[in-house]
C-alpha positions as CSV (number, residue, x, y, z in Angstrom):
1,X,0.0,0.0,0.0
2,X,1.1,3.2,-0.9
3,X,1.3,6.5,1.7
4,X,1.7,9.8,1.4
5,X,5.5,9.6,2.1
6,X,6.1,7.1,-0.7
7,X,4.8,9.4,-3.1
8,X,7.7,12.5,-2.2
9,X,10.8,12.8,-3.0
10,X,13.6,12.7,-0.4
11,X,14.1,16.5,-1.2
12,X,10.2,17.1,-0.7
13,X,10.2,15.1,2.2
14,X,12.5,17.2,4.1
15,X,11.4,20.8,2.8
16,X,7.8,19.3,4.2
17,X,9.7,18.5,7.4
18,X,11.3,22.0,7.4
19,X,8.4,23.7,6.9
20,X,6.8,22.2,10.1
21,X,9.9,22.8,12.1
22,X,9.9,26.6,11.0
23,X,6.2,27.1,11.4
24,X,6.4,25.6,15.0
25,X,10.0,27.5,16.1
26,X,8.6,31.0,14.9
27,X,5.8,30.1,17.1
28,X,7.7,28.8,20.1
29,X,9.8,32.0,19.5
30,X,7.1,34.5,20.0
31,X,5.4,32.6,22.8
32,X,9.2,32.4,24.6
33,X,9.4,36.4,24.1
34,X,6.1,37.0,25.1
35,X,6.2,34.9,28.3
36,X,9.9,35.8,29.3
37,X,8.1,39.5,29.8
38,X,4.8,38.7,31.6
39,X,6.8,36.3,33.8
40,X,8.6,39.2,35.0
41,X,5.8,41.9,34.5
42,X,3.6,39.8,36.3
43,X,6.0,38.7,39.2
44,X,5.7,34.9,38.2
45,X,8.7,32.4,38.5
46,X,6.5,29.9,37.2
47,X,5.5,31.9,34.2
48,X,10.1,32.2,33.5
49,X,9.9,28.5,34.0
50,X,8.0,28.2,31.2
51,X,9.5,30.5,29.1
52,X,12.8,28.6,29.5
53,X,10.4,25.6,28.4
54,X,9.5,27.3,25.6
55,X,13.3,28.0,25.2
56,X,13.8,24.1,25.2
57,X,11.3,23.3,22.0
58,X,13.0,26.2,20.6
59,X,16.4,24.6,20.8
60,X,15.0,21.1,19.5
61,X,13.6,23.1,16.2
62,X,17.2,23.7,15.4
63,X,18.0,20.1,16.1
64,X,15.4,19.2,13.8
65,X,16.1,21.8,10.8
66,X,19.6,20.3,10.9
67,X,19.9,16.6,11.4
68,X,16.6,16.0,8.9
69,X,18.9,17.9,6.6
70,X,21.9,15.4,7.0
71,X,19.3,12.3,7.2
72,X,17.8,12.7,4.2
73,X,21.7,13.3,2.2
74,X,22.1,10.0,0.0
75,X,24.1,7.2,0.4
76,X,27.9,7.8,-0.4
77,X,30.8,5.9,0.0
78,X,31.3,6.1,4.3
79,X,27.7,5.3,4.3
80,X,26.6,2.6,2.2
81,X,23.0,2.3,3.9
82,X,22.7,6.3,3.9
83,X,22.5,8.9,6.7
84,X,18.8,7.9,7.7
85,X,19.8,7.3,11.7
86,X,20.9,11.2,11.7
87,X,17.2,11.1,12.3
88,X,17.5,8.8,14.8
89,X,19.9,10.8,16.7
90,X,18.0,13.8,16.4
91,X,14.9,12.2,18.4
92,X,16.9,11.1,20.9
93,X,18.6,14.2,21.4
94,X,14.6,15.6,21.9
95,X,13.6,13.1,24.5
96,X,17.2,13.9,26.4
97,X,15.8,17.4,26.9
98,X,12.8,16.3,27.4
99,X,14.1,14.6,30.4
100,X,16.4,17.3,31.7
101,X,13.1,19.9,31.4
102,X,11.2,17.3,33.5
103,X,14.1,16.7,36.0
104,X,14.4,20.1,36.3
105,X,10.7,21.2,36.3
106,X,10.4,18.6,39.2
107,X,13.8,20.1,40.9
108,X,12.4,23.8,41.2
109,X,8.8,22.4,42.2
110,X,10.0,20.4,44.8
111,X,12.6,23.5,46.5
112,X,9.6,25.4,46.4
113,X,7.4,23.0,48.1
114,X,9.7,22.2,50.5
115,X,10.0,26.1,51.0
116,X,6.5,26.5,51.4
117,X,6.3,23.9,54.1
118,X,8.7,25.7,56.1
119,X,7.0,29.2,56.0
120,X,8.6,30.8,53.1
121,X,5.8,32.9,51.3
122,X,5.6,32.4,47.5
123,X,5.0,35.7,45.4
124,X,1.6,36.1,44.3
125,X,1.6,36.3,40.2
126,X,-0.1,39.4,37.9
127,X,-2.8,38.7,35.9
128,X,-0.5,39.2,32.9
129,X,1.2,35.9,33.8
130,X,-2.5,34.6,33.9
131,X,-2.7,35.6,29.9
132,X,0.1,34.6,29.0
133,X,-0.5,30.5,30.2
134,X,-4.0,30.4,28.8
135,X,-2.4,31.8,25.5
136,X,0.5,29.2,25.4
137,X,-1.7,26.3,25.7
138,X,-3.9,27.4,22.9
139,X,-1.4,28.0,20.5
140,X,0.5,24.6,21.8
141,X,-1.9,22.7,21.5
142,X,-2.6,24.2,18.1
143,X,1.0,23.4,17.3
144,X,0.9,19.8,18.5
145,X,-2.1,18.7,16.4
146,X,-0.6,20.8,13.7
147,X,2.7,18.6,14.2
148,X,1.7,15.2,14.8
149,X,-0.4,15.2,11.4
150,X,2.1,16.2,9.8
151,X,4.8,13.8,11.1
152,X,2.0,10.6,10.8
153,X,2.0,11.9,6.8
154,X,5.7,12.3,6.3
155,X,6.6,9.4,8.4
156,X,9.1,11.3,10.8
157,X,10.0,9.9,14.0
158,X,11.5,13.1,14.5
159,X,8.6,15.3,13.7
160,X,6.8,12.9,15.9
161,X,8.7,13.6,19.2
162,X,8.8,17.4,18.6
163,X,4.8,17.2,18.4
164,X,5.2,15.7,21.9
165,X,7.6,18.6,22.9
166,X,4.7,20.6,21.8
167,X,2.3,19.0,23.4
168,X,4.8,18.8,26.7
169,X,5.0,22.7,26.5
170,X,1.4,22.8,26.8
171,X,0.9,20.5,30.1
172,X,3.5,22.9,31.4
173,X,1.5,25.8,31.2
174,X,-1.9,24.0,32.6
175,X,0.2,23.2,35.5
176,X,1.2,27.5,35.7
177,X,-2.2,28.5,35.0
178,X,-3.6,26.2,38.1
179,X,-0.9,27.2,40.2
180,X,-1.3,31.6,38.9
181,X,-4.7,31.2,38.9
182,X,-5.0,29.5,42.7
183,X,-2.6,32.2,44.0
184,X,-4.4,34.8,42.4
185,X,-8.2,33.8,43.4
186,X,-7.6,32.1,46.3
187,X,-4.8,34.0,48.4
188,X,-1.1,33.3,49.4
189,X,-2.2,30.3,51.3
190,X,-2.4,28.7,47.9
191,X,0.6,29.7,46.3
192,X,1.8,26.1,46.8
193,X,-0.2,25.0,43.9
194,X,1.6,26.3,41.1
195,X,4.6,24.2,42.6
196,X,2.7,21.0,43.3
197,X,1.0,21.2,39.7
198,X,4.2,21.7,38.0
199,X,5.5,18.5,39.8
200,X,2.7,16.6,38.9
201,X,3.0,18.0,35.4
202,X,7.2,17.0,35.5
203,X,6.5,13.4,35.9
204,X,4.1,13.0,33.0
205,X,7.1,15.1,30.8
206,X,9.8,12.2,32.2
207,X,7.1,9.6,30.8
208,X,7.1,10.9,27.5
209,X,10.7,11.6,27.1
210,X,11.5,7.8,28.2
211,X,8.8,6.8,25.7
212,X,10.4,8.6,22.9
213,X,14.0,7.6,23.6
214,X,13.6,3.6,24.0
215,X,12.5,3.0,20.1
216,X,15.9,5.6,19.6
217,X,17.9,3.4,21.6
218,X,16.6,0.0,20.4
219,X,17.1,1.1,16.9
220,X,21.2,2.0,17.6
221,X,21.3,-1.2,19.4
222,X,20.2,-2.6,16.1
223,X,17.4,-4.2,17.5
224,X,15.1,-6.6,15.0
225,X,11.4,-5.1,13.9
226,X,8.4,-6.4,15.6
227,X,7.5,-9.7,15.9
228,X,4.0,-8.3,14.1
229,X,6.0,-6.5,11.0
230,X,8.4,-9.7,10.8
231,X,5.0,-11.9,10.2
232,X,3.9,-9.4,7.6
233,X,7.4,-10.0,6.2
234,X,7.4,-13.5,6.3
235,X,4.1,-13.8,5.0
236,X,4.8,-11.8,1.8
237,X,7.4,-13.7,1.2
238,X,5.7,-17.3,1.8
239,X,3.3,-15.9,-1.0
240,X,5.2,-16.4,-3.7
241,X,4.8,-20.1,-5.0
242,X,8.6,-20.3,-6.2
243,X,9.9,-20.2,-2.7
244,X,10.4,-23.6,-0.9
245,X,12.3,-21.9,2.5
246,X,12.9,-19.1,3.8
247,X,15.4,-18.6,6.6
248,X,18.2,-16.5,8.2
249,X,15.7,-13.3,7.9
250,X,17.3,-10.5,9.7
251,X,15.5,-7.0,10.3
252,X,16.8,-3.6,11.6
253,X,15.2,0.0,11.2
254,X,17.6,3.1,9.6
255,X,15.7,6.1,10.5
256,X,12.2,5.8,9.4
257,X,13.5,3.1,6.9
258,X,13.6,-0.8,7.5
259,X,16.2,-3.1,6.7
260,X,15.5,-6.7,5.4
261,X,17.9,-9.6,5.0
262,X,16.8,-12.8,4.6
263,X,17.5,-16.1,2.3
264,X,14.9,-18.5,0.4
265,X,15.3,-22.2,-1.0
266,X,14.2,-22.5,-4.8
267,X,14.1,-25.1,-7.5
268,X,18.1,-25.8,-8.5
269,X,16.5,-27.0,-11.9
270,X,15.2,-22.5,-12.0
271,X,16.4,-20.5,-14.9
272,X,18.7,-17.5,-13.5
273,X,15.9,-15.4,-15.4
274,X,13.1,-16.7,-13.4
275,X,15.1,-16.8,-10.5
276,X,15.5,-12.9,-10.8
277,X,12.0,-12.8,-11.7
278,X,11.0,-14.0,-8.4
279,X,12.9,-12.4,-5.9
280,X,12.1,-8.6,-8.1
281,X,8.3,-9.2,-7.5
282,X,9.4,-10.1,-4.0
283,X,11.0,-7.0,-3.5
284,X,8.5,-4.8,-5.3
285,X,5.8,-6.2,-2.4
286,X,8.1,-5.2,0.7
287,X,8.8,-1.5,-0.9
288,X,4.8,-1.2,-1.8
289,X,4.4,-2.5,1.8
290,X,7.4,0.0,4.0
291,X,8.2,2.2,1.0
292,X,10.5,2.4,-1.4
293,X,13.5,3.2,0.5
294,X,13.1,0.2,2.2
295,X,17.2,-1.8,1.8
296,X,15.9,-5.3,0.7
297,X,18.9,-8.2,0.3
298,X,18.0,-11.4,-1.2
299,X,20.0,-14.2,-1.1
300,X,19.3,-17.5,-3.0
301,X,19.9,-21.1,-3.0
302,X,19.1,-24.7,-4.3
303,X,17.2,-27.3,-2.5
304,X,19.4,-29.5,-1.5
């Protein structure tokens, strides 16, 4: 079957991915700006915290403009399987932040909870830092649906996990609009909910990061598709009448490409044309079925 993603070019496939990427860091840009100032307009160190969130999934748009850049480059002679885990690298690199914004998020909360507890007063927040959350979560939330559409369609991994930044950025400011929101209506006996609802917040971020990392890691640990895809595989291949056996299969992922090794039994008494005949259609069906950069390597031999 035939997706979206098939259908571009490498080149239109990353100026797609670029475009994404630019739309969402001129919009992470202007929210960062805009929430640097009502943080400290409004008086809110929760509203700055956020900002340097923002600053994060500014950070991770660069990462993206650039290693999509070097991922979709063709094969050459030092890579004979092409630059597609540049990608790879790329999404890991996001979930690492990711997990140093959680880490950190929790951090800060926790000081200032502990603080609280022992009768430190936490500054009561302006309505401008109010705004500024409700604002962020619409236009991250915009920006995350916006994203993950467009990653599902092009098949980015990458694009993928800098939805989830998005989308990250977003829970973030729910967490500072509870906590600005209970200071402000409710008094300075509240104050201690912006820090508890950021903490809540920072665990779910830490969830996400380690959810984006493992397929990263797997994938540089060369780990073999799913046992679900492998049966697809095998299957496809048991279709084709000529083949007696198939064995030694062997399957990796290089970037949002798959890898497929594998050898099949035929006839000794088969022409070398029909031979070729077979495994082509064979390899038509996997590309039609992962794509066309899909690396397929067929190796043949006689019943014995």
């Amino acid at each position: 079957m035939t997706t979206n993603s098939d259908i571009l070019t490498d080149k239109q496939r990353e100026r797609a991915i670029f475009k994404v990427t630019i739309v969402g860091g001129v919009v992470n840009a202007l929210l960062l700006a805009f929430k640097f100032v009502a943080g400290i307009l409004g008086h809110s160190a929760a509203m700055v915290a956020d900002a340097v969130h923002s600053l994060s999934d500014f950070f991770t748009d660069v990462i993206v403009v650039v290693f999509v850049h070097i991922a979709n480059k063709p094969k050459d002679k030092g890579h004979d399987y092409g630059h597609g885990k540049f990608e790879t690298m790329a999404t890991l690199m996001i979930g690492f932040v990711l997990l140093l914004v959680g880490v950190g998020i929790a951090w800060s909360s926790a000081e200032n909870i502990w603080g609280v507890l022992h009768g430190e007063t936490l500054a009561r927040p302006g309505m401008l830092a109010l705004i500024a959350a409700a604002v962020s979560i619409v236009f991250k939330e915009a920006l995350y649906w916006y994203t993950v559409v467009r990653g599902k369609k092009l098949r980015s991994d990458t694009v993928m996990a800098n939805a989830w930044h998005h989308r990250s950025d977003a829970f973030s400011s729910v967490a500072t609009i509870i906590g600005i929101g209970g200071a402000i209506l409710l008094g300075e006996k509240w104050t201690f909910l912006d820090p508890l609802a950021a903490l809540l917040v920072s665990f779910f971020i830490v969830k996400v990061s380690c959810q984006l990392m493992k397929p990263c890691i797997d994938e540089l640990m060369e780990r073999s598709l799913s046992d679900e895809v492998e049966a697809e595989i095998i299957a496809i291949i048991n279709a084709s009448p000529a083949v007696g056996d198939l064995h030694n299969l062997h399957t990796r992922k290089i970037g949002n490409n798959y890898a497929i090794e594998f050898h099949i039994r035929m006839n000794g008494c088969t022409t070398l044309d029909e031979a070729h005949r077979v495994v082509t259609e064979i390899e038509i069906q996997l590309r039609e079925k992962y794509g066309r950069a899909t690396h397929v390597s067929i190796h043949m031999e006689p019943y014995k």
